[in-house]
N, C-alpha and C positions, 0 to 999 in steps of 0.2 A: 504493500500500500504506500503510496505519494502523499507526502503531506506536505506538499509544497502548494502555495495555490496556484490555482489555472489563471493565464492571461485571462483580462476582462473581454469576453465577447461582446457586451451590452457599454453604452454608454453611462459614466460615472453617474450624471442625473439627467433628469430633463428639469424645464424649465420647468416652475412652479409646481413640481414634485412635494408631496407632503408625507412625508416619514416619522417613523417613531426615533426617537434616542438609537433604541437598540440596532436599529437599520442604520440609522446614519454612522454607528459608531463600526459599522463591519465595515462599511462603503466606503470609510477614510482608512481605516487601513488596508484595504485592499488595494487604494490610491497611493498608499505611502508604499507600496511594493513588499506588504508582509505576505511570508509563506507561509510560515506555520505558527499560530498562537499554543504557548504551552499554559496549561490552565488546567483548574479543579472546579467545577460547578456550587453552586447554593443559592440559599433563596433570595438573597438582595443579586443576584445577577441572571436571574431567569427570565426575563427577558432575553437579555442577551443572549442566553441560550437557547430559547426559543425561536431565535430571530437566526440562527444558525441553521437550524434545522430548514428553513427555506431557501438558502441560500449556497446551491450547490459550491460553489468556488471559493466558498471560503475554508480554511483547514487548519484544524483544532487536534493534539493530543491531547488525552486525557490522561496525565499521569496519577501516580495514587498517594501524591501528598504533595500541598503546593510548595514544601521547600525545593523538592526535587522537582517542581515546575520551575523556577524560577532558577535553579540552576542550571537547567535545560534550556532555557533560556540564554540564559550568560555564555553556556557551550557554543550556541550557537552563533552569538553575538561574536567572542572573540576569535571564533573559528572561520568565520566569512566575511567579518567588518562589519557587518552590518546591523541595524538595530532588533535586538529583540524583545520580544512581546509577552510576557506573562498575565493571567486573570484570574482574579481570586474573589471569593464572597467575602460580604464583611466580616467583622468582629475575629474571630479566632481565624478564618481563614485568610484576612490581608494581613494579621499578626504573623503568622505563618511565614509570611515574605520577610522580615524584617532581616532575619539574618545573611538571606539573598541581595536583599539592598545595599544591607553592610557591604557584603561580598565585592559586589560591581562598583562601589561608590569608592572604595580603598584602592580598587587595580583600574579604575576611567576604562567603564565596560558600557557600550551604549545599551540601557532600556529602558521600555517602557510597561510599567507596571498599571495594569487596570484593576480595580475594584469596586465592588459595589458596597452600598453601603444603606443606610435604614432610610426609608422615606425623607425628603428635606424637613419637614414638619413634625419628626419625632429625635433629629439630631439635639444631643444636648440633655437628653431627658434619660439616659443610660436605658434604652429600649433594646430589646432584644437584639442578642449578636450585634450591639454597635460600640465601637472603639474611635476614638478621631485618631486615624491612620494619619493623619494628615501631620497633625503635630507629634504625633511616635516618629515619623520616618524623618520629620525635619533636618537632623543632622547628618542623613544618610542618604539625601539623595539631593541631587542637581536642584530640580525644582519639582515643585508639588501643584495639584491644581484640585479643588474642590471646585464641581460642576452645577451650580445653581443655575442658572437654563438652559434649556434644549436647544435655547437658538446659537448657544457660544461652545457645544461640544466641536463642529468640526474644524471650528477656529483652533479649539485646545490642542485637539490632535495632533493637528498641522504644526503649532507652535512646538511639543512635546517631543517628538519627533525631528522639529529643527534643533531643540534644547541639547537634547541627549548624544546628538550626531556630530556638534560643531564646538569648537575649541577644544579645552578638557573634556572630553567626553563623559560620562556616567547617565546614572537613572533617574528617570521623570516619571511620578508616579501623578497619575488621575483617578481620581475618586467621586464614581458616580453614585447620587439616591437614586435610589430604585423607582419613584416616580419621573426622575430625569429619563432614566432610561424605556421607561412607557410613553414619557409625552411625545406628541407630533407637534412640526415645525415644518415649513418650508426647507428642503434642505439645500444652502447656498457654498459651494464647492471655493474654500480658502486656495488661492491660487498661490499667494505670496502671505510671507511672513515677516513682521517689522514688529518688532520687540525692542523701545524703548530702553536705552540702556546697554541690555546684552548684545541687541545685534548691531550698536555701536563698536560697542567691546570685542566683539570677533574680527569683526572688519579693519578696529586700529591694531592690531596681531601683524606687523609686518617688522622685519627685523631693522635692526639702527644700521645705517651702511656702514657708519664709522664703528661701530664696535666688533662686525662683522672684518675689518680690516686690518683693526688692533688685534683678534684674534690669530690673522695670517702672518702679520708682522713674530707675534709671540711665537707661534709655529715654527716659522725659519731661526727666531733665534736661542730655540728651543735646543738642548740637546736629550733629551729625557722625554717625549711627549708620550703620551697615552690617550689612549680613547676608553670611555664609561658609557656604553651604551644602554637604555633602558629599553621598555616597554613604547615609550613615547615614538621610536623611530617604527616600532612594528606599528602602531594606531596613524600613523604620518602615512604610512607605506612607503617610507624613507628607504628601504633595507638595498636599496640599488645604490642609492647616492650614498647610503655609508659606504657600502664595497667598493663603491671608485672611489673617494675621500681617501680610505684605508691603499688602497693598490694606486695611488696617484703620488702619497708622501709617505708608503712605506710606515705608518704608523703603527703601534700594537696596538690593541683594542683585547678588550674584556666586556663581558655582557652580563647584565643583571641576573635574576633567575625569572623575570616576566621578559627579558629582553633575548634571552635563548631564541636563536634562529633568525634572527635579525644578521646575523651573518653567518654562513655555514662555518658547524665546528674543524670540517677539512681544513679552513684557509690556515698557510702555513703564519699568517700575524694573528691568529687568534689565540690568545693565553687562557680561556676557559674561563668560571665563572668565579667572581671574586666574592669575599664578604667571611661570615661566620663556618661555612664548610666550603667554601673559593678554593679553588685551587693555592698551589705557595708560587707559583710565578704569578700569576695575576695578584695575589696580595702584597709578594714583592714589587709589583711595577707599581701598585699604590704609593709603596710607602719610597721609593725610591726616583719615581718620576717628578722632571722640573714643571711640567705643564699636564694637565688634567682636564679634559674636555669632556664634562659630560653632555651627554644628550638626551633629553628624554627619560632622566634618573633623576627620583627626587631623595637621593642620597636618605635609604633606608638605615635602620641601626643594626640591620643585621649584613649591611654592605659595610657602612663605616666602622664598627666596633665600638671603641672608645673615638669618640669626635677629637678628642687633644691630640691623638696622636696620629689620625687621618691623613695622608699626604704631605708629611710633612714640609717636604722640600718644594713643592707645585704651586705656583699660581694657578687659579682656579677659571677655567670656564664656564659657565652653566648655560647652556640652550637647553629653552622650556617653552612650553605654550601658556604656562598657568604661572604670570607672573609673581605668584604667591608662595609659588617653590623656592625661587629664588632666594637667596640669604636666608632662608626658613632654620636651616641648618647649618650648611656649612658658606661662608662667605667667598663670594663670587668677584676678583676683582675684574673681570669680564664677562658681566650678563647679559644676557641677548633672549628677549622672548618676543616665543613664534614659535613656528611649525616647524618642525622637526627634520621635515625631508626641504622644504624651502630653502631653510637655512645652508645646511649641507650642500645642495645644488649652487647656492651662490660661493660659497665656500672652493668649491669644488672649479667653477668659472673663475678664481682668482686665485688660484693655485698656478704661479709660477711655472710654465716649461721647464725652465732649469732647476726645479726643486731638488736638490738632494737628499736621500735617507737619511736616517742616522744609523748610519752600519754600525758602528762599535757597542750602541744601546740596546739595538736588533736583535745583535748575535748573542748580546748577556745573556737575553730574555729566553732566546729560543734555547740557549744552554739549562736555563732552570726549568724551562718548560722539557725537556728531553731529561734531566739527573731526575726531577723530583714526580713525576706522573702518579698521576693516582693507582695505587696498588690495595691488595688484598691478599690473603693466604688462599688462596684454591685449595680443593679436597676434590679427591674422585669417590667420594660416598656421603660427603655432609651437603646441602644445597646451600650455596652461597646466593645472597639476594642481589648481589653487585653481579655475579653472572647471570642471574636471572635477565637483568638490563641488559647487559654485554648482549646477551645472546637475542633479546628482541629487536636490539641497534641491528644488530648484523643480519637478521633473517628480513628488515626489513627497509635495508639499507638508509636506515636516516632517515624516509620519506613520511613515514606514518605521520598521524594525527596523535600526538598520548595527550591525555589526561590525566591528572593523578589526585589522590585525595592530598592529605596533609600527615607529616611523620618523617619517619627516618627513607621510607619509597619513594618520599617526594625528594628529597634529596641525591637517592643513589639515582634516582630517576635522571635531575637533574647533571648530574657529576657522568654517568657511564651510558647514557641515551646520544647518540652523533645528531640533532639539529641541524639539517642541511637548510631548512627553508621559514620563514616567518608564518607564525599562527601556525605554527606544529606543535608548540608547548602551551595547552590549558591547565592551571595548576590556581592556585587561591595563595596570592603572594603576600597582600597586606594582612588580609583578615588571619588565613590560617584556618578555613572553614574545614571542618571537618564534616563529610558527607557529602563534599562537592566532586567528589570524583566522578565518580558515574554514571547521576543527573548529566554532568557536563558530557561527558559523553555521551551521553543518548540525543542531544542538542548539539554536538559536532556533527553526531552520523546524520542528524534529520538536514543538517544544512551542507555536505559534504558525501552527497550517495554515494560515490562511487569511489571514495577512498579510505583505507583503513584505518580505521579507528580504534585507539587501543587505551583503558583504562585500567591505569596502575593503582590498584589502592592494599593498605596495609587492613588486616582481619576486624580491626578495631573500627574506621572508618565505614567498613562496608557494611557493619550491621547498623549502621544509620539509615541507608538507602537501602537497603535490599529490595524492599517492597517494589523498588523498578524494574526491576527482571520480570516482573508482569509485562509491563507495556514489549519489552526488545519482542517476546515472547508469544504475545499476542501481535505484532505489528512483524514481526520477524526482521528487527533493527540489527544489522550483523554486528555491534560491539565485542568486540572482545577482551574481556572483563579478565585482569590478572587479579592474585590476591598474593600477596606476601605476607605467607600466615607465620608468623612468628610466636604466636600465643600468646600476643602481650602490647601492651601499646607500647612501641619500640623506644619513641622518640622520648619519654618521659622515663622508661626503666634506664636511659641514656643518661641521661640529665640527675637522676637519682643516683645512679653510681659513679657517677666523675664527680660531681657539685656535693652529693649526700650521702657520703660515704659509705655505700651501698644500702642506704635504709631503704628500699623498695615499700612504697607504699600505694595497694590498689590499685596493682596495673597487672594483675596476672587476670588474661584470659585462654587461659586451660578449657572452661567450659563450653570456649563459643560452639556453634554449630557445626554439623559438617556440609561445610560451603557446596561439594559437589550434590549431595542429597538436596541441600538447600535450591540451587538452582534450579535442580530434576523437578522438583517438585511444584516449579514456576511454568515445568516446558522447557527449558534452557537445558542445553547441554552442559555435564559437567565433567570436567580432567582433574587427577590429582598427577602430582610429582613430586619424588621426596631425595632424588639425586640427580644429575649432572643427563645421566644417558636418561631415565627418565624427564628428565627438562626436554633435551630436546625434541624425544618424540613427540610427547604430548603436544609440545608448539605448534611442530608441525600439521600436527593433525587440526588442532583450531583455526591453523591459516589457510586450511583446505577445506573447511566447513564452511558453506557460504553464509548461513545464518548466528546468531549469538552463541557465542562459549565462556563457561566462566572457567579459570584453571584455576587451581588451588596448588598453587608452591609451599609446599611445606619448609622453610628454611627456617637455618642457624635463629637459635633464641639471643646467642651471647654478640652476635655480631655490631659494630657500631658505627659510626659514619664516623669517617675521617676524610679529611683534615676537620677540626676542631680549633675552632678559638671561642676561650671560654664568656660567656656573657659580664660583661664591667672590662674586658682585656681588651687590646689593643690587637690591632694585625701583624703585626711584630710577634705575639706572644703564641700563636701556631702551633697547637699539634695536630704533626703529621699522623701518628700511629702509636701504638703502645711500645713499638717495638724498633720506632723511627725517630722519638723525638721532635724535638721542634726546632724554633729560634727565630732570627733575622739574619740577611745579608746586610743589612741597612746600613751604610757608612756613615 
């Protein structure tokens, strides 16, 4: 089944057309080019649902819990650029969204959140199932819009949709009564949108020539430069003009962990991802480069560590779109805000023919990126979770779509997954959502039919969402759902035994379920593996299943993520391994 919508065969309206809420509100987004709305029904939005039901072209999944709508949502949003659509009923069920809000409002994920909500004439008076989502979501989303007439919904839409799509991106949540969504109106087709303020604000978003030039100046007289790429240049679609930028002056460059695949992990100036589990060359180039160009990073503290000791020796760039980033954290004696791939492009136009590399910096770098590589102890009879990754990179050559929940997966994910291409890495960078794994997958594959989708999640995460192996199951969405069942929430038994000196507390899941019966009994096929040669078969055989599979990797309990730099420490203070050590090269 497609759940994409059909081109419009019929014209948006006619003149003097008189429609309910519930019609006009499919009709604009079927305008604004929505595929698939992910949603949960109730009784403040039945209309709307009813108004579904007439209307063959529009396409609706039903998943079976709106947090795992609204991540499916976000999947899909950051998996294809474009904006996504969630729908919720009131009271507990727009409550429901909140922590999805957080999700996309922390990583500038475009959506737009619809809900209903109790009759306009009983808000205020705590009537059944109603909450003011309105002022809950306030500090979690772009903008908000409560719908007091029918004659201002297809305006809102329009506006909603422009909000979420343009500058900093994030979610625009609207909030319909349920009599809004019954009344009729003329319905009058928003051609254009002019918002007061904001779409001032977007339009003066073009960068300063002159500090765009202090920049190239700093560049040439630069011996030490680095590049900090974020998420910002994948939301730009920058990822070309960084690669010529990078292959133009020879620069090194490192990527966030939302900014993975913004340049393929092949290129040989790429040093891997920096920050709290970063690689030790990209941590080195931090702490040792004279100039620091970010882009599209809003220098997180799990990128920086300790801020005192951040870069020490670097004057700072910062290219942002969201001039609010800027000096937020770390100070910028060259700020430039704007769009990401703009900027780069111009950058890129006044780059010198005769640029020269910095060979002598180059080769440091490529020397610590070659001594110090991410390693692991291999076993031919224990399942390592780092091979687990190794061996999905390899079988699928860097191309896939992964998803991953949050933990120590989402790390090796990040650290031993090859990222060849942008919007191949969906993960929950700010928030740290757990149970976003798999939603998010199910919202890549609905926006991404015909490429492989692969959601990584650790055993603890995935009894959050299970209940979605329904829909892949009944819709026969081909996700293929890993588990790296370790029996315990990894990333906290981690943190317990380095920081608390082994006190382990409340993180043993010995009990959970067994995943593959679990699936089975969804419909979903299910694989176990508990060593090396069984890894790969099983793999195999999921990649040759056209429909969903969940595998169930039974790996190492004691295994840990490294490299490590401890939280309050600096990038300088690095462990490599229990059996490697740490330090700095830092002069």
């Amino acid at each position: 089944m497609s759940f994409k919508s059909e081109q419009r065969s019929t014209p948006l309206t006619q003149k003097g057309e008189i429609l309910s809420g519930s019609e006009i509100l499919l009709r604009t987004l079927l305008a604004e080019g929505v595929e698939c709305v992910f949603g949960y029904p109730g009784g403040a939005v039945l209309y709307i649902y009813d108004a579904m039901h007439d209307n063959p072209e529009f396409r609706h999944l039903l998943t079976r819990h709106e947090q795992g709508a609204i991540h499916a949502a976000d999947g899909y949003a950051r998996s294809t650029g474009k904006t996504g659509v969630v729908m919720a009923t009131s009271g507990p069920g727009a409550a429901n969204l909140v922590t999805g809000l957080a999700t996309a409002y922390m990583d500038s994920v475009p959506l737009v959140a619809i809900t209903g909500n109790v009759a306009s004439n009983l808000i205020g008076t705590d009537s059944f199932q109603e909450v003011d989502i309105v002022s809950i979501t306030q500090p979690i989303t772009k903008h908000s819009y409560l719908v007091r007439e029918v004659s201002d919904l297809a305006r809102i839409v329009k506006e909603a949709f422009h909000i979420a799509g343009t500058g900093r991106k994030g979610p625009v949540l609207i909030d319909i009564p349920k009599d809004i969504s019954a009344a009729e109106t003329e319905f009058v087709v928003s051609e254009q949108v002019w918002i007061p303020g904001y779409t001032e604000e977007i339009e003066s978003q073009t960068s300063d020539k002159e500090a765009v030039e202090r920049l190239l100046s700093a560049l040439k007289e630069s011996k030490r430069p680095l590049l900090l790429a974020g998420r910002g240049v994948i939301l730009a679609g920058g990822s070309e003009a960084l690669l010529d930028f990078v292959n133009r002056t020879g620069t090194p460059v490192t990527t966030t962990l939302l900014g993975l695949g913004a340049i393929s992990a092949d290129h040989e100036l790429w040093l891997g991802m920096p920050g709290m589990h970063g690689t030790y060359a990209a941590n080195q180039a931090l702490l040792q480069c004279d100039l620091l160009i970010a882009v599209g990073a809003r220098f997180d503290d799990r990128v920086t560590m300790e801020l005192d000791s951040f870069a020490p020796h670097a004057k700072i760039a910062h290219i942002d779109i969201d001039a609010a980033e800027i000096g937020k954290l770390v100070s910028a004696s060259i700020p430039i805000v704007g769009d990401a791939r703009g900027i780069l492009e111009k950058l890129n136009r006044g780059i010198p023919t005769d640029y020269k590399e910095k060979k002598e910096w180059i080769d440091k770098l490529r020397k610590l990126k070659s001594d110090y590589r991410l390693q692991y102890k291999s076993s031919d009879k224990e399942l390592k979770p780092q091979y687990v990754i190794e061996l999905i990179s390899r079988t699928t050559g860097g191309e896939a779509i992964v998803t991953t929940d949050v933990g120590q997966h989402q790390m090796w994910t990040a650290q031993y997954y090859q990222f060849r291409k942008p919007r191949s890495l969906i993960t929950s960078g700010g928030l740290g959502t757990m149970g976003f794994g798999f939603p998010s997958a199910i919202g890549a594959q609905v926006g991404n039919p015909g490429t492989t989708v692969i959601s990584v999640n650790g055993d603890g995460g995935m009894q959050m969402c299970s209940q979605e192996l329904a829909i892949c199951a009944i819709h026969n969405i081909p996700v293929k759902i890993v588990v790296l069942n370790n029996r315990t929430l990894g990333m906290i038994r981690q943190w317990q035994e380095l920081i608390y000196e082994g006190r382990y507390s409340h993180i043993d899941l010995a009990d959970s379920p067994d995943f593959v019966k679990l699936a089975e009994s969804y419909g979903v096929k299910g694989l176990r593996a508990e060593t090396p040669v069984e890894a790969e078969r099983v793999w195999q055989e999921a990649l040759s299943t056209p429909g969903p599979v969940l595998i169930d990797f039974v790996v190492s309990k004691n295994e840990l993520v490294y490299p490590m730099v401890p939280q309050g420490k600096g990038l300088k203070d690095i462990i490599l391994g229990p059996d490697i050590g740490g330090g700095t090269d830092d002069e």
